[in-house]
NUFILO-792573 format. One record per atom (N, C-alpha, C): x, y, z. Coordinates in steps of 0.05 Angstrom, whole numbers, plus 32768, in hexadecimal, padded with zeros to 4 digits. Example, Ala and Ser with C-alpha at 12.3 -4.5 7.8 and 13.67 -1.06 7.14 Angstrom:
<atoms>
81087F8E809C 80F67FA6809C 81087FBE809C 81017FD3808E 81117FEB808F 81028001809D 
</atoms>
This chain:
<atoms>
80117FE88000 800080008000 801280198000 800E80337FEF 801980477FEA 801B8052800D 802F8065800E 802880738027 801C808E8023 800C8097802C 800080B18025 801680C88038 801680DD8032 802080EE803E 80198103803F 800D81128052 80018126805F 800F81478052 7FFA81548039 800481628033 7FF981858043 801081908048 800081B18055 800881BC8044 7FF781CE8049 7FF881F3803E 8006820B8049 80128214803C 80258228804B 801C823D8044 800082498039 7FF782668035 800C82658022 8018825E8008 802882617FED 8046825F7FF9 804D825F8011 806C8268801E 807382498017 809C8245800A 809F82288009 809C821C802E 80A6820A8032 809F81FF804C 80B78209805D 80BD82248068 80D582308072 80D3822E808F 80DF823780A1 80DF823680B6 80C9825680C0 80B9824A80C1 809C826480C8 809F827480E7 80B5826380F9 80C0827F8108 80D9828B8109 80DC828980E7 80F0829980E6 80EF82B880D8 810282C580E3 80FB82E680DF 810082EB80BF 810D82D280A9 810D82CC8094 80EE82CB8082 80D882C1808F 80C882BF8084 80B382C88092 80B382DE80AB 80A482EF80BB 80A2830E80AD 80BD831680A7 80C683368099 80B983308087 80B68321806D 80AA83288056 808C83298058 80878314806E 806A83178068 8057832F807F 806F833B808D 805D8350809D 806783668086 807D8368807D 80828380806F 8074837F805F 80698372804F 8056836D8032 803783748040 8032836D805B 801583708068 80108391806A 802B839E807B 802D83B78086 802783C7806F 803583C08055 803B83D1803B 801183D88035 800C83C0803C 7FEF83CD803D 7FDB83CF804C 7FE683E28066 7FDB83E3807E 7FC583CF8088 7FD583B5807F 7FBE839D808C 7FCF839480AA 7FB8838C80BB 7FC8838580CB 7FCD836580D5 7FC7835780C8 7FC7833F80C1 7FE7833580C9 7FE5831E80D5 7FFD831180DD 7FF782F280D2 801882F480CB 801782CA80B4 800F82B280C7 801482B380DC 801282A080F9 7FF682AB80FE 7FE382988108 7FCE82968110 7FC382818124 7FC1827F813C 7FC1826B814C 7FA582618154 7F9A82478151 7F77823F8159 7F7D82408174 7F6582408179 7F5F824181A5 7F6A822881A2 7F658210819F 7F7881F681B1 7F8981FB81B2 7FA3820881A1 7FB9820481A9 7FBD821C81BF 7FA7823581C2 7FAB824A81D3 7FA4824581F3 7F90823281EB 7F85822A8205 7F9A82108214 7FAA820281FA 7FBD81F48206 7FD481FB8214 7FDB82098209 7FEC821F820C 7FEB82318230 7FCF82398230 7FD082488240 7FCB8230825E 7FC282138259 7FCC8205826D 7FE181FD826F 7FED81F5825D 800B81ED8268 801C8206827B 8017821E8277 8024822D827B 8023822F82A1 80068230829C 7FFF822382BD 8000821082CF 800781FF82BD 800F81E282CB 803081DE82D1 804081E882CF 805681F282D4 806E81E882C0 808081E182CD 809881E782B7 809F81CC829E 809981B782AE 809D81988295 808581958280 806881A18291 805181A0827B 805381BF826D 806181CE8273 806781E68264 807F81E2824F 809381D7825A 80A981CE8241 80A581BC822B 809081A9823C 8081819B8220 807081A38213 805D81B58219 805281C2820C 806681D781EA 807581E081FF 808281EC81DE 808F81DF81D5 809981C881D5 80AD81B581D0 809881A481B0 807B81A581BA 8067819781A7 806381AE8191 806381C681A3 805F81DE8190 807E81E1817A 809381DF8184 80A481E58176 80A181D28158 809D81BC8168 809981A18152 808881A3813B 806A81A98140 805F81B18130 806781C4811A 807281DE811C 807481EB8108 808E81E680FD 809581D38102 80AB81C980F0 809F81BE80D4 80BA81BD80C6 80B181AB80AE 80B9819180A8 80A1818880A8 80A981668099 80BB816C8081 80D48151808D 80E181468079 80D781438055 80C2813F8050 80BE813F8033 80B281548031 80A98166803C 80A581898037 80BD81958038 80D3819D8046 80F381A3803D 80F881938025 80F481808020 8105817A8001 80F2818A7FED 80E281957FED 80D581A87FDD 80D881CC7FD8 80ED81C87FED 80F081E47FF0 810D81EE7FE9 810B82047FD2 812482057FC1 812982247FBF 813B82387FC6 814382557FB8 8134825D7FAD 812E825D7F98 811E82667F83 810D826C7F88 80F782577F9C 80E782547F9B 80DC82697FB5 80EE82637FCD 80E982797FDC 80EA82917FCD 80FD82987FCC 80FF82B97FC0 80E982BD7FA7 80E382AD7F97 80CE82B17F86 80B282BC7F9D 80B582AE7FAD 809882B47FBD 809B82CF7FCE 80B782CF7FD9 80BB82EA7FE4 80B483037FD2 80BB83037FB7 80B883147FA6 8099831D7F9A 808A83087F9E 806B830A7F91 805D83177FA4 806A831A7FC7 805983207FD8 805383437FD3 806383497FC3 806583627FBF 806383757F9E 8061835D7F96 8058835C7F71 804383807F71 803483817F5B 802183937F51 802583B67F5C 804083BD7F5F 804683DB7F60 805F83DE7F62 806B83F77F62 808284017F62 808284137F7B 80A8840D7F7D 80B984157F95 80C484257F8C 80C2843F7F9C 80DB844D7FA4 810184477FA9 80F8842C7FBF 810C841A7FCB 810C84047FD0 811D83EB7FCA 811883D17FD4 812F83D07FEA 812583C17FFC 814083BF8010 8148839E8011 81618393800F 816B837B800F 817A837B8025 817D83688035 818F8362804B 818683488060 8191834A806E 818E8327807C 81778332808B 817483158099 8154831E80A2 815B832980CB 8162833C80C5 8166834E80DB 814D836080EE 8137835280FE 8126836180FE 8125837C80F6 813783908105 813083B480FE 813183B580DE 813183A080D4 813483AB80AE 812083AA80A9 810383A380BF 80F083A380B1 80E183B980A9 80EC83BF80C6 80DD83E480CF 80EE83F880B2 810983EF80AD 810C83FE8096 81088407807F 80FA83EA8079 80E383DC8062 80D383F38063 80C283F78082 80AC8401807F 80B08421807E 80C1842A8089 80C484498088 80C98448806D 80D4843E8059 80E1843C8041 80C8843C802C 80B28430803C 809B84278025 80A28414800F 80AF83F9801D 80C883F08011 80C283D4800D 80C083C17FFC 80C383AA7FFF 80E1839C800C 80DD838D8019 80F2837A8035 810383638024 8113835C8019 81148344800C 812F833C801D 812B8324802B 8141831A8031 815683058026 816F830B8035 818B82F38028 818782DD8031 817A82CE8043 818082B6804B 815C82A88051 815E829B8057 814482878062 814182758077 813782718088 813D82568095 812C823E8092 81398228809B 812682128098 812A820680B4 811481F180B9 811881ED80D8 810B81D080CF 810F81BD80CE 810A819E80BF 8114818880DD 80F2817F80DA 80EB816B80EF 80F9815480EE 8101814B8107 8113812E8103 810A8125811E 8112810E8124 810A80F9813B 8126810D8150 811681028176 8126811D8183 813D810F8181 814E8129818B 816781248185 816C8134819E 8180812881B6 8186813381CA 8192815681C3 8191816A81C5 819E818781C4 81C5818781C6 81C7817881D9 81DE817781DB 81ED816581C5 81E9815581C8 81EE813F81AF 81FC814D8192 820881648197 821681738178 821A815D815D 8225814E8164 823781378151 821781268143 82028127814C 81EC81158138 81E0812E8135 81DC8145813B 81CC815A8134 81DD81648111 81F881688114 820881628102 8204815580E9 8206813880F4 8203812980D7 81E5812880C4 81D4813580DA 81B3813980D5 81BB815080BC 81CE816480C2 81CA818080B6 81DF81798094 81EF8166809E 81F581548089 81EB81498076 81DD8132807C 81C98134806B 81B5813E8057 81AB81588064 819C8170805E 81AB817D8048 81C78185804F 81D48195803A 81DC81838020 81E1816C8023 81E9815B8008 81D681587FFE 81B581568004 81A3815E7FF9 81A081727FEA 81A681877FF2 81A381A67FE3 81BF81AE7FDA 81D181A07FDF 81EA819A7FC8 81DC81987FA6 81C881807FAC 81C381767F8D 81A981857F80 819381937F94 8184819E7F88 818181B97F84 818E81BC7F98 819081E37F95 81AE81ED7FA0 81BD81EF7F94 81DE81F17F90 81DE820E7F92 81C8821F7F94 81C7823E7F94 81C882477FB1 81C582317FC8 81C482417FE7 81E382387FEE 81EE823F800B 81FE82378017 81E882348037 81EF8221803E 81E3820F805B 81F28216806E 81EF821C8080 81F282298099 81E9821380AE 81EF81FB80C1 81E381F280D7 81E0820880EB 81C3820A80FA 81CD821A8112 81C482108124 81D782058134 81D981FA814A 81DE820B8162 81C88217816C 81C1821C818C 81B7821381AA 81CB820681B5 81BF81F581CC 81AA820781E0 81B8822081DF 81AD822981E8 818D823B81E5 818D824C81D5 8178825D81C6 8160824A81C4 8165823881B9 8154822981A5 815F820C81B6 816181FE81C7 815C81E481CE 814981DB81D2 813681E081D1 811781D181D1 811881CD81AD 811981E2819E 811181DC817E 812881CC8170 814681C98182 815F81B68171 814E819C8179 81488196818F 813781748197 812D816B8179 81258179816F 8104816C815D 8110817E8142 8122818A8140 81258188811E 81498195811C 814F81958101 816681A680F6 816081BD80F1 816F81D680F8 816881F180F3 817A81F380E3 817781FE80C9 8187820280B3 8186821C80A7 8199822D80A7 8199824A809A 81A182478079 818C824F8064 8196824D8051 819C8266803F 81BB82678037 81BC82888030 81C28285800D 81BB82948007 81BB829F7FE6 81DC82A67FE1 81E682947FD5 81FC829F7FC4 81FA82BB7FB5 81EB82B87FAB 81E982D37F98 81D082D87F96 81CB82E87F81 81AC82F77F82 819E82E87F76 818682E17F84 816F82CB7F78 816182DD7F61 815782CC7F54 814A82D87F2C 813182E67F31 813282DD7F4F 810882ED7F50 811283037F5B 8127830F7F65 812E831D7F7C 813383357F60 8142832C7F52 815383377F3E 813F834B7F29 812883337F26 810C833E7F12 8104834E7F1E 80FD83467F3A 80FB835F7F49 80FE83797F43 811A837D7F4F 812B838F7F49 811D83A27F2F 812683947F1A 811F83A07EFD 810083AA7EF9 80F1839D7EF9 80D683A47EF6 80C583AC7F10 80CC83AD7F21 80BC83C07F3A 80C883D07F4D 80E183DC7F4C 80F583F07F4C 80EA84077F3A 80E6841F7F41 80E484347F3A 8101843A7F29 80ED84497F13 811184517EF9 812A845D7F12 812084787F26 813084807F33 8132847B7F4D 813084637F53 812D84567F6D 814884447F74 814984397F93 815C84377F96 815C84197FA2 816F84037FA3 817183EE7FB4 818583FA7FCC 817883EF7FE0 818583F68002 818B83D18003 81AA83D78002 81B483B6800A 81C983C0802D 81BA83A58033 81BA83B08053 81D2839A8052 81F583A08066 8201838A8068 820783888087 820283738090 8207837080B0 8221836180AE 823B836C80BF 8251836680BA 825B835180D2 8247834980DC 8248833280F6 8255831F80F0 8272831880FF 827A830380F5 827582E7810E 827482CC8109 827082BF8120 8286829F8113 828F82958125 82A3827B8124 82888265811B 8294825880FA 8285824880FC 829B823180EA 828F821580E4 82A4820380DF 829081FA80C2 82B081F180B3 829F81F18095 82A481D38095 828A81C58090 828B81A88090 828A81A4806A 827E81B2805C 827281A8803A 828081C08033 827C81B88018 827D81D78000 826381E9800C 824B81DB8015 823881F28018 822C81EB8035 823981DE8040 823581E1805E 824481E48077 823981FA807E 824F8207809E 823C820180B2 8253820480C3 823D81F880E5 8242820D80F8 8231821E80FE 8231822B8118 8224822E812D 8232822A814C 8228822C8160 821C8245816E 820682468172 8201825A8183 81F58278816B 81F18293817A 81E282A3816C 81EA82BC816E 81E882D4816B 81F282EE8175 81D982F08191 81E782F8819D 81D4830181BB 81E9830881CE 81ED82FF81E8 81FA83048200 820B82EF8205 820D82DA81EE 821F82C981F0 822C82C781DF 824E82D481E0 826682CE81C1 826A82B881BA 826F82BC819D 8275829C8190 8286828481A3 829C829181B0 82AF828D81BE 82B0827F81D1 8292828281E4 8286827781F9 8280825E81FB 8271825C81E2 8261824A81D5 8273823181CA 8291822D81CA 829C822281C1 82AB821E81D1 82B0822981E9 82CE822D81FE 82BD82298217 82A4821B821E 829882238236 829E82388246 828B823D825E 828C82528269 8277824D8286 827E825182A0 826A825382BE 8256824F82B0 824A826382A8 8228826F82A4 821C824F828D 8232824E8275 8228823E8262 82288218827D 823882168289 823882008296 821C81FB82AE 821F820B82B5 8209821D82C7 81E9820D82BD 81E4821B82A1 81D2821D828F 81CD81FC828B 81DE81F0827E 81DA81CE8278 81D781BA828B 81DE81C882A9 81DC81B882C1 81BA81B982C4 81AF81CD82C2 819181CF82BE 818581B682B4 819981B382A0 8184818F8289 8198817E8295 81AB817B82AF 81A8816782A6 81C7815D829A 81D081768292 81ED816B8283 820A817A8291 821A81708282 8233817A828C 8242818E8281 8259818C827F 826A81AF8275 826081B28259 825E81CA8254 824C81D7823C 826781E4822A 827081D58215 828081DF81FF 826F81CE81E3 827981D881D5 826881CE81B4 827F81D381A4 829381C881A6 82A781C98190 82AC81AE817B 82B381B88163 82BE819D8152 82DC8199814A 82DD817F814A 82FC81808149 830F8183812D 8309819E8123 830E81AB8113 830C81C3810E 832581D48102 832781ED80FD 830A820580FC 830E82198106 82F0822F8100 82F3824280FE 82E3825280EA 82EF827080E1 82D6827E80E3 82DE829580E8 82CC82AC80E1 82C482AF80C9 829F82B180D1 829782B080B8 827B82C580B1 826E82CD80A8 825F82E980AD 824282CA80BC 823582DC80C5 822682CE80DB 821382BD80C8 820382AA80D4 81F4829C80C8 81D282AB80B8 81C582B280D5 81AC82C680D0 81AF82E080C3 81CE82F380D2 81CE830780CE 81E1831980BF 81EB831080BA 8211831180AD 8205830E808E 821B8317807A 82168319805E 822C83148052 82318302803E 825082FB8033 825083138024 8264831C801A 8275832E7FFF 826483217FED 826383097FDC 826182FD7FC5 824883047FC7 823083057FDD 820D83127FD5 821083217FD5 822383367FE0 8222835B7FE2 822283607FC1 8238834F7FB5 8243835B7F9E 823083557F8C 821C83387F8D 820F83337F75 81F583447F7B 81E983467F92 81D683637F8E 81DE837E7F82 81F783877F8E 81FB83A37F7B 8204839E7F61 820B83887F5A 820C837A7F36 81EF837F7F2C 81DB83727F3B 81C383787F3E 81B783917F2B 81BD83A27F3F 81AE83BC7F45 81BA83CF7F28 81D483CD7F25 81EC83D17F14 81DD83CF7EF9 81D583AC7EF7 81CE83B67ED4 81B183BD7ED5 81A483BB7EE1 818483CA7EE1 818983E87EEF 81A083EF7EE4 819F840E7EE9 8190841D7EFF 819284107F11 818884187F2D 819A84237F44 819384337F51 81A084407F69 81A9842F7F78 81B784327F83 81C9841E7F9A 81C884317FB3 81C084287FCC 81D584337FE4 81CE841A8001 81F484118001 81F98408800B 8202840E802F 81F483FF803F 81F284028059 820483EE8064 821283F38076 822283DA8083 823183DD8096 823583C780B0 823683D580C5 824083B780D5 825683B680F0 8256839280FA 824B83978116 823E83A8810D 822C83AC812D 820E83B3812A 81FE839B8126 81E68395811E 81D183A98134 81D883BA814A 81C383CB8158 81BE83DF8146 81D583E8813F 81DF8407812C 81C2840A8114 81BC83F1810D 81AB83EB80F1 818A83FA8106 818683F78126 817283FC812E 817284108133 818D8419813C 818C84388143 818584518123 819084418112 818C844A80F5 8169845080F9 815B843D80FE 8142844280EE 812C84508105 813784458119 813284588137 812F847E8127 8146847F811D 814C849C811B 813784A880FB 8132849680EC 8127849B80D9 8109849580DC 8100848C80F4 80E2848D80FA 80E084A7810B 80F284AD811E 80F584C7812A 80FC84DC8114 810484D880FB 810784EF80E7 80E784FA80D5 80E184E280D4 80C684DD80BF 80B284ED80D4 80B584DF80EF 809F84EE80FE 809F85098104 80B6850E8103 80BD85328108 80AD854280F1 80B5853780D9 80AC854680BB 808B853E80BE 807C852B80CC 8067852980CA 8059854580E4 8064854E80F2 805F85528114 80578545811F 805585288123 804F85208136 806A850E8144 80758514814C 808D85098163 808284EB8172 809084D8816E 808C84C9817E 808E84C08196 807784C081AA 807984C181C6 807C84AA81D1 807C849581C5 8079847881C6 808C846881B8 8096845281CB 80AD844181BB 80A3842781BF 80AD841381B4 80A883F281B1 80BF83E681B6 80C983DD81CE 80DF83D581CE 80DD83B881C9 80E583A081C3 80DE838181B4 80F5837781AC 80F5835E81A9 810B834E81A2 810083358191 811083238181 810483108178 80EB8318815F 80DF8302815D 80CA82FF814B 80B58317814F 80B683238165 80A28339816C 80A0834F8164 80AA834E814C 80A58366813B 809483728132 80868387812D 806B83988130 806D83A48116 807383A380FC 807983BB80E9 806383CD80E3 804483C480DF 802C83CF80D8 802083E080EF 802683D58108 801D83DB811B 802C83FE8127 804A83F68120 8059840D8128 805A84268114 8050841F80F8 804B843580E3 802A844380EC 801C842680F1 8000843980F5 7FF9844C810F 80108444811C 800A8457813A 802584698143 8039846B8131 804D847C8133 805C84738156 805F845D8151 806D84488166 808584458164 809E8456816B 80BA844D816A 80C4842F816B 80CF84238158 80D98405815C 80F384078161 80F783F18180 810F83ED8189 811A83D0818B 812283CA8178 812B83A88173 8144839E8178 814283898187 815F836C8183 8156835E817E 816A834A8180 816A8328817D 815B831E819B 8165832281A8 8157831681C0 815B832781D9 8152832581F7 8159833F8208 816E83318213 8186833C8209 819D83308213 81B9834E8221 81C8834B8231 81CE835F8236 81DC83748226 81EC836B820D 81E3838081FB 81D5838D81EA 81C0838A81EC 81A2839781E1 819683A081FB 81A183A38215 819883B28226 81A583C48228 81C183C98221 81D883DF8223 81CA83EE820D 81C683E281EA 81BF83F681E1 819F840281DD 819383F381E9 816F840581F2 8177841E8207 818684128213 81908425822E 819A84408220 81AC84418217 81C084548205 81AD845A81F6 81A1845381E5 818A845E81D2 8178847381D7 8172846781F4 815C846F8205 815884938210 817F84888221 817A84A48224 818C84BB8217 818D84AC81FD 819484CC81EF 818284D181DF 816C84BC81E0 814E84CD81D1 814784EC81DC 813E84F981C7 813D851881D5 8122851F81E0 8111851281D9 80F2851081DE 80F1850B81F5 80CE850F81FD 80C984FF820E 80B584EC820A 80B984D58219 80A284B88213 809184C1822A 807D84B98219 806684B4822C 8063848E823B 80678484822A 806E84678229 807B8457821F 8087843C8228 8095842B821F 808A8415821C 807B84088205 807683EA8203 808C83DB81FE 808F83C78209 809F83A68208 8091838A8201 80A3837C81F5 809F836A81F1 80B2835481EC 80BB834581FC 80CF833681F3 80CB831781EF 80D5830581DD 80CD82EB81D6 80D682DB81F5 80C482CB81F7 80CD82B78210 80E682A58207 80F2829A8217 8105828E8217 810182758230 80F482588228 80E78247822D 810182358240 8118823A8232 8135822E8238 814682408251 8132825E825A 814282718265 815582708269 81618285824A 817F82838242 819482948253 81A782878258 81B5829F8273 81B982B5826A 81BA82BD8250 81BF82D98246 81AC82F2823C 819182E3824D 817F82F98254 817F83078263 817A832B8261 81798335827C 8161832A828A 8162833082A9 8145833382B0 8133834682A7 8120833882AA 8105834A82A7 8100836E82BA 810B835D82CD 8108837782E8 8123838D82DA 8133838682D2 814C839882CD 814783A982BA 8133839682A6 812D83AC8288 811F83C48297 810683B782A4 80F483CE82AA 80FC83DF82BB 811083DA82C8 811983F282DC 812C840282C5 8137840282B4 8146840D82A7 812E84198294 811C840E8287 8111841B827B 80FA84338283 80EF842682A3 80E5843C82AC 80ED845B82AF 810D845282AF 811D846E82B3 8114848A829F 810384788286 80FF84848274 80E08494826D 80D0847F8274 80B6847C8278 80B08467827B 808984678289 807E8452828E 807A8431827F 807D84228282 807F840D8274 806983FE8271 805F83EF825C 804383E68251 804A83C38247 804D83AD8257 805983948245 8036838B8231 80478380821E 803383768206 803B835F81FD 801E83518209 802883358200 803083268214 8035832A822A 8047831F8237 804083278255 804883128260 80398313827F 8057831A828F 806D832A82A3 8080832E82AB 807C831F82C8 806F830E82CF 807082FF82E2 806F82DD82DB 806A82DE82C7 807282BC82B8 808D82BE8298 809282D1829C 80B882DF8285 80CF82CC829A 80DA82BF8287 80DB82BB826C 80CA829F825E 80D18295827B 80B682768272 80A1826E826B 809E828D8256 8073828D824E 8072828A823B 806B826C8232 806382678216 805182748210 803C827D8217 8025828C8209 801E82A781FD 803F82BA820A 804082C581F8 804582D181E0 804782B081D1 804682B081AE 802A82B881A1 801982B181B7 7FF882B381AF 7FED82D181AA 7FFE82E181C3 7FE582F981C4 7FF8830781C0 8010831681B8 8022831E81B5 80218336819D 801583328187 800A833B816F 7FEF83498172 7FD6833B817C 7FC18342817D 7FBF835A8194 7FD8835E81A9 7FD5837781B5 7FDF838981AC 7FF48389819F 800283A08193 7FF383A6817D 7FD9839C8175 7FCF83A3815F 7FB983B4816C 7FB583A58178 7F9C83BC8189 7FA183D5819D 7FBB83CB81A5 7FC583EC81AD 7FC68403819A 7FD283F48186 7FDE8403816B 7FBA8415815D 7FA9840B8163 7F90840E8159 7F878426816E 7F8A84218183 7F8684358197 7F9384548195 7FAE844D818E 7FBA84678181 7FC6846B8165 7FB4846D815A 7FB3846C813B 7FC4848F8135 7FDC848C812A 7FDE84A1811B 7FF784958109 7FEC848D80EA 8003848980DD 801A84A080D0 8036849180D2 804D849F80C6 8052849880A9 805084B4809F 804484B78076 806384BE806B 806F84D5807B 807F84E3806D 809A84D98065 809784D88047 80B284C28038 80D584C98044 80DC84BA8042 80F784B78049 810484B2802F 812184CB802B 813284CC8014 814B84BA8018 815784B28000 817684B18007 818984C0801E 818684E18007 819584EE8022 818C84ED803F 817484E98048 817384DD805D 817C84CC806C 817384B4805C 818984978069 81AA849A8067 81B184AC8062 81D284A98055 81D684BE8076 81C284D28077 81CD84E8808D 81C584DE80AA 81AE84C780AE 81AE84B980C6 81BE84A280C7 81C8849480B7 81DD848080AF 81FB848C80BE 81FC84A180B6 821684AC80C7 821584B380D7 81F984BE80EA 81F884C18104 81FC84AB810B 81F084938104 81F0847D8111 820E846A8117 822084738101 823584698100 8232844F80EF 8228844E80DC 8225843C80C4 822E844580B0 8243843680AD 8250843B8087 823384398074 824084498063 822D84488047 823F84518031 82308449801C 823D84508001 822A844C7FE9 821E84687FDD 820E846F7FCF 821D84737FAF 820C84617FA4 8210845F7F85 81F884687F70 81F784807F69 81E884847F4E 81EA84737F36 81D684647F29 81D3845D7F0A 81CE84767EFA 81CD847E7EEC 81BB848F7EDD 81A984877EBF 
</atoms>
């Protein structure tokens, strides 16, 4: 008897990793572009109502609870073999089909690029993708079979799509509940995909410009294939260095499950290499502005190895737009993670303040941010992704808000500060409040943003650039 196999629907997306900020940016930036407020994730009450018991039942029926959740939105094995370059970026590119840009912006999938998208009135198109592909568990620690799993995967996409380079990313930490139950695989574009490119040509304005965003993050990773590297760990509060050399805090952390000294090394050479999520090789810098080059399009290039600088950038150009509108923004969004607001923060003139995760450097620069804002806030909304694994390189909760009180009153969204960081549930409501706040203070930011603009907050910010005319 045949085996049948259970086919889903991905709303047209190939079968990518759906919490990744790879395939979150395009589809809020493509929503925002038309003040919808629609979000791609949509959750039924069982899993909300499941959700919201485990959470109460305490910490083993709460870890399993996300542990089923992580599982689920993975992708079956014969849905990843369906999923090819092309085909992503073809879909990234349609979400935004039937008008013309001013500006397209390219760069890794860096949350604050979204907000740049949107001040930009900009379609988002990102360098890389992720995939997150279900497998039978596999202990977290266990590096050496998580490995040969990611092995596999890439000699696969050796033979069918020879256009990515594979990235393992291996985080014991961040992500140890979602390494159990699948391979996380970063897949980055050699060069410029053909939809990206058509793009370019036919929905680029004659005197318009591509904004290629380069994050110059470099992180230690080990090259196992022609197209697959392995790296441990993520940008946050923990250096590559840590992560490979143990460390108190990392030993500390694995005594929690259970295990012993915490290093992740292979026994072989490792180099610096631009980061997996966020980092950009030379060879995609160059084939986008090849790109842009023969479709006689504007160039200006952004680039910077200190991935805050890119928030302080757009920080300053939502505070510019709002000035030319008069209405000053009294209100900021501070967030980390997948919690990104783009529609919400255009329709209510909501400062966005983004990292990777709340880790202690993304509290130095909210802090610093904070108070050389010249304004005054009336409020501060927060929101930060839980962390189910509570990773040691979170601040506390109590530390943000005393620091941020310094500033003004504080408003959390989404999120309960007496069950942080261990609250699965708030993946559920997280969206649906900031939408309804955002509704409450409705005043959208209209007024366009130039080149010379971005080139003159680019240098406040301390971001190289380099602006090229076509004519």
């Amino acid at each position: 008897m045949a085996k049948t196999i259970k086919v889903r629907a991905f709303g047209g997306a190939p079968a990518v990793d759906f919490l990744d900020l790879s395939y979150l940016m395009p589809m809020l930036a493509s929503a925002a572009l038309n003040d919808s407020p629609a979000h791609p994730l949509k959750y039924g009450a069982p899993i909300k109502l499941g959700g919201a018991i485990a959470q109460s039942a305490g910490k083993i029926p709460r870890w399993q609870f996300y542990e089923r959740f992580a599982r689920h939105m993975m992708t079956e094995p014969h849905e990843a073999e369906t999923v090819k370059s092309r085909l992503f970026a073809r879909w990234v590119a349609n979400l935004y089909r039937g008008r013309k840009y001013q500006f397209v912006v390219i760069g890794p999938p860096l949350g604050s690029l979204v907000y740049l998208s949107m001040i930009l009135d900009a379609p988002f198109l990102p360098l890389n993708y992720g995939l997150a592909i279900r497998h039978k568990p596999i202990h977290p620690d266990n590096m050496l079979e998580h490995v040969e799993m990611a092995k596999k995967w890439a000699a696969h996409f050796a033979k069918v799509d020879p256009d990515v380079h594979i990235v393992h990313e291996y985080d014991p930490v961040h992500q140890r509940f979602r390494l159990k139950h699948g391979s996380l695989l970063r897949c980055r574009f050699t060069t410029i995909p053909e939809a990206y490119d058509d793009f370019i040509a036919k929905n680029l304005a004659p005197n318009g410009a591509v904004i290629v965003v380069e994050s110059r993050i470099g992180w230690r990773q080990y090259k196992l294939a022609n197209n697959l590297s392995h790296q441990v760990g993520q940008p946050g509060g923990i250096p590559c260095e840590e992560y490979l050399f143990s460390s108190p805090r990392l030993d500390k952390f694995r005594s929690r499950f259970m295990q012993t000294e915490a290093f992740y090394r292979l026994n072989m050479p490792d180099e610096i290499q631009p980061e997996s999520r966020f980092g950009v090789t030379p060879r995609m810098r160059l084939s986008v502005i090849s790109s842009a080059d023969e479709h006689r399009k504007n160039i200006c290039q952004l680039y910077s190895d200190e991935i805050y600088l890119f928030n302080q950038l757009v920080s300053q150009l939502f505070l510019r737009g709002a000035r030319r509108d008069g209405a000053l923004p009294s209100r900021c969004y501070v967030h980390s993670g997948n919690f990104i607001a783009p529609q919400p923060c255009m329709h209510s003139n909501l400062l966005p303040v983004w990292s990777p995760t709340p880790c202690y450097p993304a509290f130095q620069f909210v802090e610093s941010y904070l108070k050389k804002y010249p304004h005054k806030l009336e409020e501060i909304l927060v929101s930060f992704e839980p962390s189910m694994e509570e990773a040691p390189d979170f601040i506390m909760l109590e530390r943000w808000k005393e620091m941020l009180e310094e500033k003004a009153p504080v408003r959390f969204i989404g999120m309960n500060p007496a069950k942080y960081p261990r609250e699965a549930t708030s993946v559920f409501r997280q969206w649906n409040e900031i939408v309804r706040w955002s509704k409450r203070h409705k005043r959208p930011l209209s007024t366009p943003i130039t080149i010379d603009t971005i080139v003159q907050e680019a240098e406040k910010s301390g971001i190289f650039f380099q602006v090229t005319e076509n004519k």
